[in-house]
BAPA-694999 format. One line per field, with one value per residue: residue number from 1; residue in one letter; x, y, z of N, C-alpha, C in turn. Coordinates in steps of 0.2 Angstrom, whole numbers, plus 5000, padded with zeros to 4 digits. Example, Ala and Ser with C-alpha at 12.3 -4.5 7.8 and 13.67 -1.06 7.14 Angstrom:
2
num c(1,2) $
residuo c(A,S) $
npx c(5066,5064) $
npy c(4972,4989) $
npz c(5039,5035) $
capx c(5062,5068) $
capy c(4978,4995) $
capz c(5039,5036) $
cpx c(5066,5064) $
cpy c(4984,5000) $
cpz c(5039,5039) $
# end
This chain:
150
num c(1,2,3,4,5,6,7,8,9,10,11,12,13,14,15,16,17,18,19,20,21,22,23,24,25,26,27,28,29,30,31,32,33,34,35,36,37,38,39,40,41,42,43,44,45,46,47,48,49,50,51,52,53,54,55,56,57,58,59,60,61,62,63,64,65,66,67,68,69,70,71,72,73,74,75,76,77,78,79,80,81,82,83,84,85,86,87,88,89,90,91,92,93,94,95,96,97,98,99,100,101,102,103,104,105,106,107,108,109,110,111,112,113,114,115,116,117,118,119,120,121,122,123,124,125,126,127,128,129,130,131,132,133,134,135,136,137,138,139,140,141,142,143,144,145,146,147,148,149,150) $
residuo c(X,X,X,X,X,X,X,X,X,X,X,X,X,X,X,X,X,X,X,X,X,X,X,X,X,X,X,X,X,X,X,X,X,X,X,X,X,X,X,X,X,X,X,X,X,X,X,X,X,X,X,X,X,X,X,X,X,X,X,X,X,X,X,X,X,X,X,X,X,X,X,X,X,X,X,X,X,X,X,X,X,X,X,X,X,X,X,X,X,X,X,X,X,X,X,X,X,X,X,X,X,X,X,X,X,X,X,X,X,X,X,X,X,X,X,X,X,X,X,X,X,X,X,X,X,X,X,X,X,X,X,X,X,X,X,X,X,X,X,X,X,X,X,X,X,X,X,X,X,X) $
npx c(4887,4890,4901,4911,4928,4939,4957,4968,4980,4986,4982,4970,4955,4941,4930,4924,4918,4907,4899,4891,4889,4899,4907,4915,4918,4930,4937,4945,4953,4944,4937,4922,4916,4917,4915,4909,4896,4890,4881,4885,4879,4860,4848,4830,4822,4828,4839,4856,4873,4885,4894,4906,4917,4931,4927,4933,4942,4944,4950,4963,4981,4989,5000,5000,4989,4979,4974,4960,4945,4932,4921,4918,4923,4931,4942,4948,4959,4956,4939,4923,4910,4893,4879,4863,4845,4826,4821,4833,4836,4853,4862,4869,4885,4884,4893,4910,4912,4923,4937,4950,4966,4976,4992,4995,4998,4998,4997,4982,4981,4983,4973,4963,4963,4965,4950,4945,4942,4935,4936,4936,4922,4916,4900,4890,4876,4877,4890,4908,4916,4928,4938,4946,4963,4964,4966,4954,4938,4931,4930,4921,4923,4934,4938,4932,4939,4951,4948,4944,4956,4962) $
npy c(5140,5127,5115,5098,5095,5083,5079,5067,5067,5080,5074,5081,5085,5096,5108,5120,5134,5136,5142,5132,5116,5111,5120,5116,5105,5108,5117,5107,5099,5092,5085,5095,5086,5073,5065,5053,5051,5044,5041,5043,5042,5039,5046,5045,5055,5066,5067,5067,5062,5065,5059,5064,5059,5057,5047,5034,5032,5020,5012,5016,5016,5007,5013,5025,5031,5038,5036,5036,5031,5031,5024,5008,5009,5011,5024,5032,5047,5065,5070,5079,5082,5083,5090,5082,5085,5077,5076,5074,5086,5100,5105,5112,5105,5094,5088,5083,5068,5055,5053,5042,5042,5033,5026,5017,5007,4996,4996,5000,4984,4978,4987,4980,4965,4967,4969,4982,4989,4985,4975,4984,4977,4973,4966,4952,4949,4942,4936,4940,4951,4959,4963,4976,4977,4973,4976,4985,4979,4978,4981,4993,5004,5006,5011,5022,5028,5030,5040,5049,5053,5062) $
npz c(5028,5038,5037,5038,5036,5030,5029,5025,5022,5030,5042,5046,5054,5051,5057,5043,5035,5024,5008,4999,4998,4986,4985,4999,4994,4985,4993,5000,4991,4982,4967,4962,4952,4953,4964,4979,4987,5004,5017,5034,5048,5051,5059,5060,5066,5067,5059,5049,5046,5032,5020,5010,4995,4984,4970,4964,4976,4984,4974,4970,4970,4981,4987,4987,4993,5007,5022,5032,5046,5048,5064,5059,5046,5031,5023,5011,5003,5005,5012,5014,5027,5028,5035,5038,5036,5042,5028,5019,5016,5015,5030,5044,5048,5062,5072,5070,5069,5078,5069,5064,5059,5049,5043,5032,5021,5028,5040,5039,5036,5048,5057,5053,5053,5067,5069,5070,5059,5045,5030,5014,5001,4986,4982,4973,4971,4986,4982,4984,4974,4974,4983,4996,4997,4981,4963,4955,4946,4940,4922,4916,4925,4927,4915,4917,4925,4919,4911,4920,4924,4914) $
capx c(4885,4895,4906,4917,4934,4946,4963,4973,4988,4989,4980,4967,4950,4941,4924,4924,4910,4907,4893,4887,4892,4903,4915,4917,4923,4936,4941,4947,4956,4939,4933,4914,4911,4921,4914,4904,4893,4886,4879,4887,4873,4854,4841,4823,4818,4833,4842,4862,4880,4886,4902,4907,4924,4932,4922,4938,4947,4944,4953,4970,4986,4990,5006,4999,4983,4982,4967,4956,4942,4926,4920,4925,4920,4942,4941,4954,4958,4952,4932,4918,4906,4891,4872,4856,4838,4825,4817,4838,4841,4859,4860,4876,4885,4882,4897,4913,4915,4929,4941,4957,4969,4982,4998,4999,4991,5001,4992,4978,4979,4983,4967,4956,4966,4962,4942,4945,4938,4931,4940,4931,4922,4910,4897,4884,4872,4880,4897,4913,4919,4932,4940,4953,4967,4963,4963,4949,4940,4927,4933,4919,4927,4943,4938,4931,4946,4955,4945,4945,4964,4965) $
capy c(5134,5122,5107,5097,5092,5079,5076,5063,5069,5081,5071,5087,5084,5103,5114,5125,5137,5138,5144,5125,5109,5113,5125,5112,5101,5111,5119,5103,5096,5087,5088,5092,5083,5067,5062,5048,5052,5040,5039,5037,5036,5044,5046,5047,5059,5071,5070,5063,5064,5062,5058,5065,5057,5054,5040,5030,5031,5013,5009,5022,5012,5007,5017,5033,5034,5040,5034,5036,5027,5031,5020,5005,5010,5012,5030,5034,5054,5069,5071,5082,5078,5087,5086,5082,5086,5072,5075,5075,5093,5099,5108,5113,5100,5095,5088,5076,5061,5053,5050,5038,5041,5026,5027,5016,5003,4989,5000,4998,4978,4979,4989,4976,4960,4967,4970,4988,4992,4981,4979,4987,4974,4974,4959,4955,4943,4939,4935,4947,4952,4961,4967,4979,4983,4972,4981,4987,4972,4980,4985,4999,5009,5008,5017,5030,5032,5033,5045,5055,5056,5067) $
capz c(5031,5041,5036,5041,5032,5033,5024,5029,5021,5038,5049,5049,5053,5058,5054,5038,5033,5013,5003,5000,4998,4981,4988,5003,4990,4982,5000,5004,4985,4976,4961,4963,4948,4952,4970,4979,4994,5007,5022,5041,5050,5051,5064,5056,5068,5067,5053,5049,5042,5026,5018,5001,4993,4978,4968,4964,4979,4987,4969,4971,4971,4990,4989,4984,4998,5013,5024,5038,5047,5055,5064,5054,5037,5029,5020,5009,5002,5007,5013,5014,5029,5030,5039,5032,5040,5041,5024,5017,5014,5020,5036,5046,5053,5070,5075,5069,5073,5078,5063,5065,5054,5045,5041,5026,5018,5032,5047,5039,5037,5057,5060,5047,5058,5075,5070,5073,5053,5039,5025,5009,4999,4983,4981,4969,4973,4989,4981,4983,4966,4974,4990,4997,4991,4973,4958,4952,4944,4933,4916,4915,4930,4926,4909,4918,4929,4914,4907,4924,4923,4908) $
cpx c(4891,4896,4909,4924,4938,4950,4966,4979,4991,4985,4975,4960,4945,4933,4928,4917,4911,4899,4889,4894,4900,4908,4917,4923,4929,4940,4946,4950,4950,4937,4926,4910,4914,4920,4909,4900,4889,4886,4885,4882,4866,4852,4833,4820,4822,4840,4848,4867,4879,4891,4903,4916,4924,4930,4925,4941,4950,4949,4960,4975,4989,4995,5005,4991,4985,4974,4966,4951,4938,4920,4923,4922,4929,4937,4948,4956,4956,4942,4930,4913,4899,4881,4866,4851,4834,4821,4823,4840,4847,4858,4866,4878,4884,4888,4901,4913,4920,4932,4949,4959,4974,4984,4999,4993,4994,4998,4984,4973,4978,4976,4961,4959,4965,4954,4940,4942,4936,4933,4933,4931,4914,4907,4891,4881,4875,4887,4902,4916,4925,4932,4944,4961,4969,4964,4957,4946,4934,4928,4928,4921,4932,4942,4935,4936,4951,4954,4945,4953,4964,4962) $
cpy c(5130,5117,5106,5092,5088,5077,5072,5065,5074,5078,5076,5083,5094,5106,5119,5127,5138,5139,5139,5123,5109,5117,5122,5108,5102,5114,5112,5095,5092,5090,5086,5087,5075,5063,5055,5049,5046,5043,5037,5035,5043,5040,5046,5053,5065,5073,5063,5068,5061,5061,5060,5064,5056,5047,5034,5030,5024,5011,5012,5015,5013,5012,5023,5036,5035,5039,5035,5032,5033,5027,5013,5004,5015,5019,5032,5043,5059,5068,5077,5078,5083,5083,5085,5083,5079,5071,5075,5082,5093,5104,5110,5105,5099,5097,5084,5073,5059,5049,5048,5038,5034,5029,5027,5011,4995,4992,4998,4988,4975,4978,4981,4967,4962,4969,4975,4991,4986,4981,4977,4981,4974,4966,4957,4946,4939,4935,4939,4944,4955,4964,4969,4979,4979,4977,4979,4980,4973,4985,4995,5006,5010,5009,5022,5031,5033,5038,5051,5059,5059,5072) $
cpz c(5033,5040,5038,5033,5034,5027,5030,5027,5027,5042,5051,5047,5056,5053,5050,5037,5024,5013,5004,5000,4992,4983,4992,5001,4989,4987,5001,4996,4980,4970,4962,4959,4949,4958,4970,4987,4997,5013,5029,5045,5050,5055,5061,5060,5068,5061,5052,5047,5037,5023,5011,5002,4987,4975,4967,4970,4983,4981,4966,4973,4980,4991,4989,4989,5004,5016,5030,5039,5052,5056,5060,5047,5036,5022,5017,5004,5008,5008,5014,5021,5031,5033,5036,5039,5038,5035,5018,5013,5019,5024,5038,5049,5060,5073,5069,5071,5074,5072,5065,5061,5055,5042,5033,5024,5024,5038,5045,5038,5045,5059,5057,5053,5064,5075,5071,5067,5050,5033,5018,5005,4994,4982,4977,4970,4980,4990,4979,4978,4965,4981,4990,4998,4982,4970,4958,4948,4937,4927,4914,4919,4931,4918,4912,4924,4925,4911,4912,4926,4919,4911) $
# end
């Protein structure tokens, strides 16, 4: 099956074929048991893309990430991006999207100041609890990121 991969650590975004989805992961440094998959975008009549990343990675110390953008949703790590049909099985990918990488975490306040991304923000009830590049602000996730380091 066909995936797409991106590390930001080379600037490599490129088609890989694996088994599944799970060897995608590993091809490209993830732990398949350690991710967070969303959505770029879907069609109802034809399918989508999908993003698999590290679950924590929005919450990595700014000096230790490496990110990219598509579109303007900020990405930070290695991905997995793969297609889905309109009923969400996976499928080959079609195509990649255009992926901008960033340099650092001061590139990335640039892009989020020229409108060019959106910087990452979580919200509960319509009030942000936290945004990028904060720590982490929820004690329950930062035990399981403790927990995912050993």
């Amino acid at each position: 099956m066909r995936f797409g991969i991106i590390d930001p650590r080379t600037t490599r975004a490129e088609f890989v074929d694996a088994a599944d989805l799970n060897e995608a992961k590993i091809a490209v440094g993830l732990d398949p048991d350690k991710v967070d998959h969303g959505v770029l975008w879907r069609d109802l009549r034809t399918g989508g893309i999908s993003i698999v990343v590290y679950e924590f990675s929005l919450y990595l110390p700014i000096d230790r990430a490496r990110y990219f953008a598509i579109g303007q949703s900020l990405f930070i790590g290695p991905a997995v991006l793969y297609g889905f049909d309109t009923v969400g099985e996976t499928v080959d990918l079609p195509e990649i999207p255009p992926v901008f990488f960033l340099r650092d975490a001061a590139e990335v306040e640039r892009a989020i100041a020229a409108r060019q991304i959106i910087r990452p923000t979580v919200a509960i009830n319509n009030v942000i609890v936290w945004r990028w590049p904060e720590p982490c602000w929820d004690e329950g996730i930062i035990q399981r990121m403790k927990e995912h380091a050993q």
